[in-house]
N, C-alpha and C positions, 0 to 999 in steps of 0.2 A: 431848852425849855425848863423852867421852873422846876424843881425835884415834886411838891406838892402839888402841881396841875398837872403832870405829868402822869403823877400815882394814880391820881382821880383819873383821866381819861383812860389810863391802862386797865382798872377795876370795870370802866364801862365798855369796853372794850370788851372784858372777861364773863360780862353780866350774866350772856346766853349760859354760861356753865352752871351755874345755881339751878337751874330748869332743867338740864336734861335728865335722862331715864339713868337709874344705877348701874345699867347695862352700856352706856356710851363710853366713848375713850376723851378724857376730859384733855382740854389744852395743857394744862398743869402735868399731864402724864408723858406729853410728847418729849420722847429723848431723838437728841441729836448725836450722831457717831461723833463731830467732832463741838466742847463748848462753843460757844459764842454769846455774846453779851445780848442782853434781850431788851424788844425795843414795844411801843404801845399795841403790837398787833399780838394776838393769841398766836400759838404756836404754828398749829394746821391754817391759818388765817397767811399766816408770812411763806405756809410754802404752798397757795396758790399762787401768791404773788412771782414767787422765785419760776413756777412753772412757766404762766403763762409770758413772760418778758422772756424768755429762753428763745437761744434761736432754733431748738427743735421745734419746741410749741408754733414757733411762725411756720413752718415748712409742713404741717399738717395741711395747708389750707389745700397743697397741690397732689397729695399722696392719694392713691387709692380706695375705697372701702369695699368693693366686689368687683367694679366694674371698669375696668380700661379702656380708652382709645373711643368713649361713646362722645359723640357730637347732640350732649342734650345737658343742658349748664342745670337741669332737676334733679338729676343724676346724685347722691347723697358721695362725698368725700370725705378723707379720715377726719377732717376738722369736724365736719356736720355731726358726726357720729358719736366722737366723744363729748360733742355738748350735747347731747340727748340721752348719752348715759351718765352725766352729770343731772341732766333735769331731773329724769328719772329715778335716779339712785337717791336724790335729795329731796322729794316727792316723798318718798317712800321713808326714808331717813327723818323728815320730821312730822310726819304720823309719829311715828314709835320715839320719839323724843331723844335723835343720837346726834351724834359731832357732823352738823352739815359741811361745816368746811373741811374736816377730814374727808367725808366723802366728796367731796369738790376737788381739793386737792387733785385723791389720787382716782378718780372719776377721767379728770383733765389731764390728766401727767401719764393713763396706763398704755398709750397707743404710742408712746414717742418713739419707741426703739424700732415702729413697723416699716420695712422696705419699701422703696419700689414695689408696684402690681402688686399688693396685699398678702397674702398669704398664697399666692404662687411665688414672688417673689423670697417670700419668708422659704418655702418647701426649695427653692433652688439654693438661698445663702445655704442652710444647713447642710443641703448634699457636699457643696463645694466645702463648705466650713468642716465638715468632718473628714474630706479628703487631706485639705491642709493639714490636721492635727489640732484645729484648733477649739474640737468638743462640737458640742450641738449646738445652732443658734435657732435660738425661740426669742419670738418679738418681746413677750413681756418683759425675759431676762435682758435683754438686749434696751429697753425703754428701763430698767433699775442701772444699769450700766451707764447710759447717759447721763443720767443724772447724779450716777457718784462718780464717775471718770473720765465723761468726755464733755460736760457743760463748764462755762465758766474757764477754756484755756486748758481742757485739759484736769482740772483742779476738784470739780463738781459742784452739786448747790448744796450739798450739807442739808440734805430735808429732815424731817423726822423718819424715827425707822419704821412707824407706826402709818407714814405715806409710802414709804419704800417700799413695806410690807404687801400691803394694799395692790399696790402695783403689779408687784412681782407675784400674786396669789388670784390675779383678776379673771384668769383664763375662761372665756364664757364660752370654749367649742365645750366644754365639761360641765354638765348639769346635771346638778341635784335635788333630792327634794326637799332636806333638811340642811342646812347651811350655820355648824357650829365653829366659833374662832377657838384656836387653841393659843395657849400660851406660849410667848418666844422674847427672848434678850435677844442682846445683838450681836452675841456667839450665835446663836441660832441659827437668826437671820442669813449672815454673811455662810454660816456653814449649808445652807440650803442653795442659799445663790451659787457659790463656787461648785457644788454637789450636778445640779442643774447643766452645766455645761461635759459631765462626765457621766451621768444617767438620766437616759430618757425618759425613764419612769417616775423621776422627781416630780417632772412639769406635772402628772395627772397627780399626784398625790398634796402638790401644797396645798395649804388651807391658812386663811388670813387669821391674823392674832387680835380681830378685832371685828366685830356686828358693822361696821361702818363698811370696811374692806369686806366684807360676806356681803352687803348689803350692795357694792362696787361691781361683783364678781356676777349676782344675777342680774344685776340690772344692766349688762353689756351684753345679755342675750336678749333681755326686752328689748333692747332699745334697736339689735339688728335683725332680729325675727322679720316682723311687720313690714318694717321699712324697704328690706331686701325685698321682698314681694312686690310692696308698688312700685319698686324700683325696677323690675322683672317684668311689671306690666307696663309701665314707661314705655320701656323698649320692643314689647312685643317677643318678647323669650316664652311668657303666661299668660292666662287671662285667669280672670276670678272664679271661673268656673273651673278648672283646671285642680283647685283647692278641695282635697278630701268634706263631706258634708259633714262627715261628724268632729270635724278640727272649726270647722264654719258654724257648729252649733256650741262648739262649746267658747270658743276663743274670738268668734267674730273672723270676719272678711276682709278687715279696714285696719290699715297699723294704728288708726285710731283707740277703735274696740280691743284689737290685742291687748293694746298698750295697760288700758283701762281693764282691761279683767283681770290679766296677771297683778297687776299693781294692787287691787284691792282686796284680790285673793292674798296674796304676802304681807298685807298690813294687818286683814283681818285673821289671819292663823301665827303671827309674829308680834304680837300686843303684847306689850307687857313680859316678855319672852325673852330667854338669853341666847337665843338664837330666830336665824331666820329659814320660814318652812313655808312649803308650796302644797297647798291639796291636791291630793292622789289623783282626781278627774282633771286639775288643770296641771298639773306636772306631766300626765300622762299624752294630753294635747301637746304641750311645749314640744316634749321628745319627739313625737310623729309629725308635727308641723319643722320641726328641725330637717327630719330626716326627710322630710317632702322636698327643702329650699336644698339639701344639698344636692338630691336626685335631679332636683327641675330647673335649679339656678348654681348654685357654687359649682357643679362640675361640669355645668356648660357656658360658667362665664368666658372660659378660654379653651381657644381649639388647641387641639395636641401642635400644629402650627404655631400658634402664638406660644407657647409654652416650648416648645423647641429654641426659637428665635430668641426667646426673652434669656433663659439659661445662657446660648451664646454670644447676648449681648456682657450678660453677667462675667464669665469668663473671659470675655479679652477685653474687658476692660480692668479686669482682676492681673490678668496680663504684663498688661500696661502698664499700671500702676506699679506693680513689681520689678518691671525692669528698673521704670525712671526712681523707685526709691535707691534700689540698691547699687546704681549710677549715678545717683544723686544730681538728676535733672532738674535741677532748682527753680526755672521757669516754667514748668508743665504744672497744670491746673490744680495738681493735687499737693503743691505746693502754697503755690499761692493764692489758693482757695480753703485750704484748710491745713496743714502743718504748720506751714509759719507764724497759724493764730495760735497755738498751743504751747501750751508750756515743755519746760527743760525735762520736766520728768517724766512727763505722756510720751515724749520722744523716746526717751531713755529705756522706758518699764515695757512697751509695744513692741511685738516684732512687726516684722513690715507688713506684714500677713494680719495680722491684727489689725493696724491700723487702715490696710484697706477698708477690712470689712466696717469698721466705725464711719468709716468713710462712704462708702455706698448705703449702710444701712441708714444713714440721717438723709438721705439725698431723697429731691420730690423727682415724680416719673420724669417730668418735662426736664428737668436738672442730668437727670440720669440716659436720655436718649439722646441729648445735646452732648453730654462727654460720649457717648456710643458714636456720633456722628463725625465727632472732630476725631476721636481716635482707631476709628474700627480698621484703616488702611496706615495704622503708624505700626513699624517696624521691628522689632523687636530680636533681642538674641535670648531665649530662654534658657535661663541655668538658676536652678534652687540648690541655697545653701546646706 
């Protein structure tokens, strides 16, 4: 392309930044851990792109978001969910006049690291994962993982730290009523990430280095609040009456109405503001209608049976894997489903242990009970090095 059509289309490309709030993170700010030459798309604009063509991004469609093994296609999955905390989060993003593509970005990109069965699936990697030695595994850090070490061959997508960030800071089981970003380079960053895997107490304490990623981080409880509910009543787990009256008079009945009060309580106490803040009557709903869906939905989406089963599927296919690395069974699935695509140095820098879990942790449920089926009666001599 022409050097001077070029310029011009990149400047219109850029236009949206003249406009936003002093309080946004401009495309112009986005740093990348590693150069690369730069092409007509704004910064946060090329790492939606990098996100959604990933083959994590594709494997959302089959993954979990509460509910397993239901036979009702309404049923909301991890894909559903993070385009509604994209909707959401960018809704909210441009009221207050901030980087919609950054919150797109990592809006789209914060759920990739999540297992099998959702967050039972996640509470099993982590037992196992701390038994191996290999620190804690939390889906967020595990979805910033991907995308700096296991997308791309191994190699990663090189996104901005200011998506990375985002991401890795998204946690929506953690609400607050006031949502300030604090400042971080990408010693920081990388030192929080590595920190995360060795203290449990890191995951509740980060906080995103940007109004965009605060903006990311509540709007992942808006967008599963509500949703979880008609999803509960779908199934017949709840009914609408079942819902506290004074959570039903302040926040509504309908993920609709939810959706719509949180959102314009947050726009209208975050105007103009270098942070994002939730009013004390609807913060106060949030927490007790939270703590209603764990009591009446997330600890009864699965029986202590299905959580038994699901661990021991977890395990011997953890097993498995293990023998045929360290045998170096070159035909078995975990080869020629995913090592052989990977680069010389993913090989290299992973212990086998590791690379299981990257392994299982990007796998969708149906992915994950089909290697369960083909391997649950394969052989094995156990010996760890």
């Amino acid at each position: 392309m022409e050097q001077k059509i070029f310029q011009e289309i990149k400047n219109t490309m850029h236009k949206k930044d003249k406009f936003l709030s002093p309080y946004a993170s401009k495309n112009e700010e986005g740093l990348r851990l590693n150069q690369e030459s730069q092409d007509i798309r704004p910064n946060y604009f090329r790492d939606i792109d990098r996100i959604i063509y990933s083959l994590s991004y594709t494997r959302y469609i089959d993954k979990t978001q509460v509910f397993s093994h239901k036979e009702n296609d309404h049923i909301s999955k991890r894909m559903t969910h993070v385009q509604m905390v994209s909707k959401i989060a960018r809704t909210i993003g441009r009221a207050l006049s901030l980087n919609e593509d950054l919150i797109e970005a990592a809006a789209l990109g914060h759920d990739l690291g999540h297992p099998p069965f959702g967050h039972t699936g996640e509470a099993i990697l982590n037992k196992i994962s701390l038994e191996l030695g290999l620190g804690y595994f939390n889906h967020n850090i595990q979805s910033v993982r991907t995308l700096l070490k296991i997308e791309n061959q191994g190699k990663g997508s090189n996104l901005c730290l200011q998506t990375l960030d985002a991401i890795m800071c998204h946690n929506g089981e953690i609400e607050l009523a006031e949502y300030y970003p604090v400042s971080k380079d990408i010693e920081t960053f990388l030192q929080e990430y590595n920190l995360s895997y060795q203290d449990n107490n890191i995951i509740k304490k980060l906080r995103p280095m940007t109004l965009e990623g605060c903006i990311v981080r509540v709007s992942d409880i808006i967008a599963y609040i509500g949703r979880d509910i008609e999803d509960a009543i779908r199934l017949g787990i709840i009914t609408k009456d079942d819902i506290p009256q004074n959570i039903k008079n302040i926040l509504g009945d309908n993920n609709r109405d939810i959706i719509n009060t949180i959102i314009l309580d947050i726009i209208t106490n975050s105007y103009q503001k270098p942070y994002i803040k939730i009013s004390p009557n609807i913060f106060t709903a949030i927490k007790e209608l939270k703590k209603f869906n764990y009591e009446n939905i997330y600890y009864k989406a699965n029986t202590n049976e299905d959580i038994n089963q699901y661990e021991m599927m977890f395990r011997k296919l953890i097993e498995v894997y293990y023998y045929q690395l360290q045998n170096n069974k070159e035909e078995e699935t975990i080869y020629q489903s995913y090592l052989n695509h990977m680069s010389k140095e993913y090989r290299q820098n992973n212990s086998n242990y590791r690379i299981i879990i990257d392994y299982i942790a990007g796998m969708t449920d149906d992915y994950f009970k089909k290697q369960y089926e083909k391997y649950k009666n394969y052989q094995t001599k156990s010996s760890k090095n």
